[in-house]
C-alpha positions in Angstrom: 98.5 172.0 72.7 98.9 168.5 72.1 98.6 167.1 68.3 96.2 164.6 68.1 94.4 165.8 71.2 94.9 163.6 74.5 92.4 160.7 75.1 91.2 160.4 78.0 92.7 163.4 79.0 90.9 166.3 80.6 91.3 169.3 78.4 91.3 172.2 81.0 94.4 173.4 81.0 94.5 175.4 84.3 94.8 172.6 86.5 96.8 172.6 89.5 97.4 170.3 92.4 94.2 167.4 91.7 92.6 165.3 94.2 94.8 161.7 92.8 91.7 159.7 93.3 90.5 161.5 89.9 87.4 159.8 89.9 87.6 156.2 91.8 86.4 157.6 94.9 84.4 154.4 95.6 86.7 152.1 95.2 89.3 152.7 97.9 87.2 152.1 101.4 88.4 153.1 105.3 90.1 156.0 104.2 88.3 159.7 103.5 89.0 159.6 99.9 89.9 163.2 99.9 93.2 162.7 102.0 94.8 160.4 100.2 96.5 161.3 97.2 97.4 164.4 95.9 98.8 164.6 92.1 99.8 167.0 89.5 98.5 166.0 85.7 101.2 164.2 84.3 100.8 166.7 80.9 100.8 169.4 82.6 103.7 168.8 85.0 106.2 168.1 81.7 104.5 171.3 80.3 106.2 173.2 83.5 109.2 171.2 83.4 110.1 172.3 79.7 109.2 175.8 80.4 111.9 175.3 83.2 114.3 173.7 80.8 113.3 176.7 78.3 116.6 178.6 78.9 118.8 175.6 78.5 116.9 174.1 75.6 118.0 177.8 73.9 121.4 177.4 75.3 121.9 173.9 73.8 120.8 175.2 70.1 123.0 178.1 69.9 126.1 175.7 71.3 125.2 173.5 68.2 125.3 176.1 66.4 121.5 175.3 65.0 119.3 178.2 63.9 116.3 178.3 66.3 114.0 179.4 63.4 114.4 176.4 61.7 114.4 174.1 64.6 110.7 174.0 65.3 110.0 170.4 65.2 112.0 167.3 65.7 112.0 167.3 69.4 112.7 164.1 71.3 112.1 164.5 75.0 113.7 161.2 77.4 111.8 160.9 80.6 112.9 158.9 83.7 109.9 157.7 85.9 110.6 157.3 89.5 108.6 155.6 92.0 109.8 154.7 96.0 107.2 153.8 99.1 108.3 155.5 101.9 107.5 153.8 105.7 106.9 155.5 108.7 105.1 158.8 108.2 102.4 158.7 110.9 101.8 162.0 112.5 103.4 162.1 116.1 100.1 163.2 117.9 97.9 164.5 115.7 93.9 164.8 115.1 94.3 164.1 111.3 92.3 161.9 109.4 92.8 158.3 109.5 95.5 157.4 106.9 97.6 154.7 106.2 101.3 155.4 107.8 102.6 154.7 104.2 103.3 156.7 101.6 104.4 156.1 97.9 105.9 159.3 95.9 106.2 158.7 92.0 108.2 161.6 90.1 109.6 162.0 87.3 113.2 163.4 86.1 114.5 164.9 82.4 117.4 163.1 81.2 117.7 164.6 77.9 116.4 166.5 75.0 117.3 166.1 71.6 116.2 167.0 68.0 116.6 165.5 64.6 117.5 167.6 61.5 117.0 167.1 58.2 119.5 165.2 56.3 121.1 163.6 59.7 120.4 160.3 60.5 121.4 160.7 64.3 119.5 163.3 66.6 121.8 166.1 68.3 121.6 166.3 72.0 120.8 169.9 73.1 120.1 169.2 76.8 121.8 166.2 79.1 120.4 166.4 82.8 124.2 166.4 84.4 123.0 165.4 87.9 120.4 162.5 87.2 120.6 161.2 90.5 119.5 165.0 92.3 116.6 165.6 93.8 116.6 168.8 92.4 116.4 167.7 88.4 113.7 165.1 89.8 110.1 166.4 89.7 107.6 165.1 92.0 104.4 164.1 89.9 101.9 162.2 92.9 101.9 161.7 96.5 99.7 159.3 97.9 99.3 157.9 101.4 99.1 154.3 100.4 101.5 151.1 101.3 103.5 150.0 98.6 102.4 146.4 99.3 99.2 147.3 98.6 98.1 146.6 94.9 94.6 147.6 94.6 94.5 150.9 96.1 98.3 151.5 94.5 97.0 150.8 90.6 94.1 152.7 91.6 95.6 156.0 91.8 98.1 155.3 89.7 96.1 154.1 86.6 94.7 157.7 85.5 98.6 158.3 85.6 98.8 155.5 83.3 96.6 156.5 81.0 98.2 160.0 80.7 101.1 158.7 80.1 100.1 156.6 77.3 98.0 159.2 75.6 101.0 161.5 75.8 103.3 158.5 73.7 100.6 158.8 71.0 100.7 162.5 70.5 102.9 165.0 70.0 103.1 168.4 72.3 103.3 172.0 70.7 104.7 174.6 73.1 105.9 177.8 72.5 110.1 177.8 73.7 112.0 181.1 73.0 109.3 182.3 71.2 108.3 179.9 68.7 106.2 177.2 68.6 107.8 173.6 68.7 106.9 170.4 69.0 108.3 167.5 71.0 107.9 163.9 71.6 108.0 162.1 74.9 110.0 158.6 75.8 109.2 157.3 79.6 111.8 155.2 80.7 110.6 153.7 84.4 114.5 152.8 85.9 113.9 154.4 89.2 112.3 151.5 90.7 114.0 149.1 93.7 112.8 145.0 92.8 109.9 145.3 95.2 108.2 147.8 92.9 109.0 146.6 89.5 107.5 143.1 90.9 105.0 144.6 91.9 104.8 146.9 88.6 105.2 144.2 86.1 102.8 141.7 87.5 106.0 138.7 88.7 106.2 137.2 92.2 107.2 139.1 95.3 111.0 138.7 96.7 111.2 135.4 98.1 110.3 133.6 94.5 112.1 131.0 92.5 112.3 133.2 90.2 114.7 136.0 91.1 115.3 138.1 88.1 113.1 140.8 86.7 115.4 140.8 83.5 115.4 136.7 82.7 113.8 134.0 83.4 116.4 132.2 85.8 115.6 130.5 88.8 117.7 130.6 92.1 119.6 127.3 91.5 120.1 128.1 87.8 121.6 131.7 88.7 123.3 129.7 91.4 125.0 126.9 88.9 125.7 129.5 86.6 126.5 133.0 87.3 127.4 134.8 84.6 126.0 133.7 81.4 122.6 135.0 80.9 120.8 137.7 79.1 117.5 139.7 79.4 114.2 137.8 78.2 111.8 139.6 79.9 109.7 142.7 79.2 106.2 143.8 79.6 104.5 142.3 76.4 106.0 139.3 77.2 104.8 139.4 80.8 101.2 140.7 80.0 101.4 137.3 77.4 102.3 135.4 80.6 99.5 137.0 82.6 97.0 136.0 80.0 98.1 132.4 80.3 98.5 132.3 83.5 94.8 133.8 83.7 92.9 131.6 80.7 95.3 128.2 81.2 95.3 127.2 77.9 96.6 123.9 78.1 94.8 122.7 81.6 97.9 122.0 83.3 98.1 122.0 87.1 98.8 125.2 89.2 102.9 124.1 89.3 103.4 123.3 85.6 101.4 126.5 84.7 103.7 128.6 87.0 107.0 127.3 85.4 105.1 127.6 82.0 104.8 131.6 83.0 107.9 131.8 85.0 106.4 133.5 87.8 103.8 135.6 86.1 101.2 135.6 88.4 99.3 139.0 88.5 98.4 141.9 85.7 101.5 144.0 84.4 100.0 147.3 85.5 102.8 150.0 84.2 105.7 149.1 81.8 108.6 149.7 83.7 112.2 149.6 81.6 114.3 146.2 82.3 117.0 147.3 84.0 119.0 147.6 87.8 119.1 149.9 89.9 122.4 151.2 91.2 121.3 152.1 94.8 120.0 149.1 95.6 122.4 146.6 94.0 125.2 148.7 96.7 122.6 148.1 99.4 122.0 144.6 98.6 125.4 143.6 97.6 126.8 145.3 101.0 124.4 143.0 102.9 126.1 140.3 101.0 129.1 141.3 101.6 128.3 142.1 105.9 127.2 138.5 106.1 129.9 136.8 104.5 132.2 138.7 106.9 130.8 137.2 109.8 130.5 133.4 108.2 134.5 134.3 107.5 134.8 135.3 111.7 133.1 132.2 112.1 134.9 130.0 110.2 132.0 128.4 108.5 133.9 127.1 105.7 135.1 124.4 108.3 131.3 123.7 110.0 128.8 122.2 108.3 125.7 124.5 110.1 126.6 126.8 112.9 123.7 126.7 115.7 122.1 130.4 116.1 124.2 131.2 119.5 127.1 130.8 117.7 126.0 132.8 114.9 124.9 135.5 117.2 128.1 135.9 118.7 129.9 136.8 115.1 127.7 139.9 114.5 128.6 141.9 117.7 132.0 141.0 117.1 132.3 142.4 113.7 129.9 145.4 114.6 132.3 146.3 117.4 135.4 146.1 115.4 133.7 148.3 112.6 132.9 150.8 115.1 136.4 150.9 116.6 138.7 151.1 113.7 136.6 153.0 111.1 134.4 154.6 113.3 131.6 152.5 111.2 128.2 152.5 113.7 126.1 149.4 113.4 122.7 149.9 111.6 119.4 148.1 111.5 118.7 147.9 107.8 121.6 148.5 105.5 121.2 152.1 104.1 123.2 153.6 101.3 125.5 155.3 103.4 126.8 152.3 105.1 127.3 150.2 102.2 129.5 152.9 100.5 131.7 152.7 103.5 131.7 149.2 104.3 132.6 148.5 100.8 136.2 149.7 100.7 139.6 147.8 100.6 140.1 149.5 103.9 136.7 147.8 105.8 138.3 144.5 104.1 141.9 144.8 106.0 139.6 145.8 109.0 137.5 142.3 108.8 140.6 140.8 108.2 141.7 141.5 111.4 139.4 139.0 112.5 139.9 136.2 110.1 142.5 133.8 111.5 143.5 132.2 108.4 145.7 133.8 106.1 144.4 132.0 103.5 140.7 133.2 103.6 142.3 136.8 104.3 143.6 136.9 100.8 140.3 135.3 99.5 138.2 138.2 100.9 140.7 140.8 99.5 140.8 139.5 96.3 136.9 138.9 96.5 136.7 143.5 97.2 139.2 143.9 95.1 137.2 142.6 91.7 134.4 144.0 93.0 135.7 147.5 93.9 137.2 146.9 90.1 133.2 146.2 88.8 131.5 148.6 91.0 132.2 152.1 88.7 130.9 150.7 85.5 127.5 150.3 87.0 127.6 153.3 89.3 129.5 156.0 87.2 126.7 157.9 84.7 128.9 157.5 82.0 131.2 154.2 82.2 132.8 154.7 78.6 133.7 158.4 79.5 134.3 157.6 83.4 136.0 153.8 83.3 136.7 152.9 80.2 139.0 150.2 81.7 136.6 148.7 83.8 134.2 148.6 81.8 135.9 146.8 78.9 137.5 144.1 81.6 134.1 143.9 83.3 133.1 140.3 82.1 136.6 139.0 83.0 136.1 140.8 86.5 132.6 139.0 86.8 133.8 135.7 85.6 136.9 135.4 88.1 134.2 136.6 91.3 132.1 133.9 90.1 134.4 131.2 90.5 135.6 132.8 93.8 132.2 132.3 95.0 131.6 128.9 93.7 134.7 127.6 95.1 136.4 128.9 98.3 133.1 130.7 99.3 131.0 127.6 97.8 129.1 127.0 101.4 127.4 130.2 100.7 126.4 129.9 97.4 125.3 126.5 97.0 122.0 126.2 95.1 121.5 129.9 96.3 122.4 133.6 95.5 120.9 137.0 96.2 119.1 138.7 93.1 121.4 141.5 93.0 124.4 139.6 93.0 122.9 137.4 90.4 122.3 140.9 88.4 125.6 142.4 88.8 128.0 139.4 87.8 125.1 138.6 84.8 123.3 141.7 83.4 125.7 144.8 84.0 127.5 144.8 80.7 124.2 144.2 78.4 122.4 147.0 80.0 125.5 149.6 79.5 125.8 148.0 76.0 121.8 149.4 75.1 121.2 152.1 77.7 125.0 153.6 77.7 124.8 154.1 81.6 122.7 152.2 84.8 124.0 154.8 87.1 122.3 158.0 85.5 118.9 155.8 85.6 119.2 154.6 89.2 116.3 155.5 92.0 118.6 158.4 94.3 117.1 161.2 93.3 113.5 160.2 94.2 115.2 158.7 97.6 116.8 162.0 98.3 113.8 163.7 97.6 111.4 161.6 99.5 113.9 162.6 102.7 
């Protein structure tokens, strides 16, 4: 039972697996409604995961040494929202309807459960998810053929989630655990979400923008000129405030003033997501990074002023080559998770260095894996002040020293430019451990795993 009752809630109880259109039917055209989307109710599906978690919730108590009869309200329940597209998923040869190829899988994990007792200002943490990043602690809430890209049909299906989600912050749910009825109160946290998604989430321009952060308000030349000092601005208010200006154009300016006005505001927040980074992607970009400056370094482009493309295109198959001789490394398309773990190791480093005929740049590049092998645990461990203490307290030093690495012997790269992720991990990593106390608990692997 929830406490005020739901709005906009269905109140059966017994519901299943529901048709994710719930209703909009008309709205989505060229597809047979009926095959694309397939949710659970978002109520419902925390309902089941709590009665899961019943056991440990138990557990938790009589470890704490709290008497269960007492404990019956007081519950705070941390949720981490997840949400991925997936490509290819055509059928081989089959007679199926006619879907998109797409799909998108939004799911949700537990992170914690704690409760406040009287007296004590802190609450007491009874359950801690240990393996955030699983995909067995992450739940799967909807499935819909759709492509990520696009936004109609996405918010479509995904508003009635929405609208669950915000009835359930305004209420409070009763359920009977170990016998007694208790009630608990739900957080939704939305970390598990690569750039493409939050963008497209929170309303700001896709990945080729000016604007490259989804935490500040920094352009690519600013990040560029200064790498290091900012902190987070944005968050959803603020950006549905932007949309509304950008929308109503309060002051008549013209469509570029506006747009610096909103700093890249330029469509409807649809789902608050929680400013943050996520720890899969930022390897995966950061090892991209990392792949291309290798070859600029095999190519000596510190020396040239622009390489043509021949030139260029002999580097990669040189590197690749030498990868896949001396640590058995195969070349990949897209940079996967996988390959970045491996390729970002002091021993790829003395492979690529192999290559490098000055000794010079050698020691550069070393010194440029070594900082960031030293900055890498704080935002990957889930809990840097149990797991690297040391790291983490030296992590602005460490981002400070690879900043002026990059801005001077690797200045031909970073001129005017930078990646987002880089930009995030030398400016936002030790803000976001500072409020959340961990990015890597929060990051997007478990939904990946699970959409494998």
């Amino acid at each position: 039972e929830w406490q005020p009752a739901l709005k906009n809630v269905s109140s059966s109880w017994d519901v299943g697996i529901i048709d994710g259109l719930s209703g909009w039917t008309t709205s989505v055209d060229d597809v047979p409604a009926d095959t694309i989307s397939r949710r659970f109710r978002y109520d419902v599906a925390l309902v089941s995961a709590l009665k899961d978690l019943e056991e440990d919730i138990m557990e938790g108590l009589k470890e704490r040494e709290l008497d269960d009869s007492v404990c019956t309200s007081g519950f705070t329940v941390v949720v981490k929202e997840s949400c991925d597209g997936m490509g290819d998923v055509g059928e081989k040869h089959g007679s199926g309807p006619a879907v998109p190829e797409k799909a998108v899988r939004f799911s949700f994990t537990i992170m914690s459960i704690s409760i406040r007792v009287e007296g004590e200002d802190d609450g007491i943490t009874i359950f801690q998810e240990q393996k955030p990043n699983s995909e067995l602690s992450c739940r799967p809430l909807c499935l819909m053929f759709v492509d990520e890209s696009d936004h109609e049909t996405l918010t479509a299906i995904l508003g009635p989630v929405v609208a669950e989600r915000k009835a359930m912050m305004e209420s409070r749910l009763i359920l009977s655990v170990g016998g007694l009825l208790r009630s608990f109160r739900f957080f939704f946290r939305g970390t598990g979400y690569d750039e493409k998604m939050v963008c497209e989430m929170e309303g700001l321009e896709a990945s080729g923008s000016t604007y490259i952060c989804t935490l500040c308000d920094s352009t690519r030349s600013e990040a560029s000129q200064n790498m290091v000092l900012h902190s987070i601005t944005r968050s959803h208010d603020e950006n549905l405030e932007r949309y509304e200006i950008w929308r109503t154009n309060p002051f008549s300016e013209s469509a570029d003033e506006l747009r610096v006005r909103v700093k890249g505001v330029s469509a409807k927040p649809f789902m608050e997501t929680q400013p943050t980074l996520d720890a899969l992607h930022c390897d995966i970009g950061n090892a991209t990074e990392f792949y291309k400056i290798f070859q600029d370094e095999i190519g000596e482009v510190y020396q040239k002023s622009n390489p043509s493309r021949e030139e260029r295109r002999r580097w990669r198959p040189a590197l690749d080559k030498h990868l896949r001789n001396n640590l058995k490394l195969k070349p990949v398309m897209r940079m996967n998770g996988n390959y970045a773990r491996r390729l970002m190791t002091r021993e790829a480093v003395e492979v690529v260095c192999e290559l490098v005929l000055s000794e010079e740049r050698r020691e550069a590049l070393r010194k440029l894996m070594d900082l960031y092998l030293q900055m890498k645990p704080v935002w990957r461990s889930t809990c840097p002040s149990r797991d690297c203490p040391v790291q983490l307290c030296q992590y602005s030093y460490n981002s400070q020293q690879f900043a002026d690495l990059l801005s001077t012997t690797f200045k031909y790269r970073y001129d005017g430019k930078i990646t987002n992720y880089l930009h995030k991990t030398l400016a936002h990593v030790p803000e976001i451990v500072e409020r959340d106390g961990s990015i890597g608990a929060w990051a997007s692997e478990g939904n990946e795993s699970g959409n494998k």
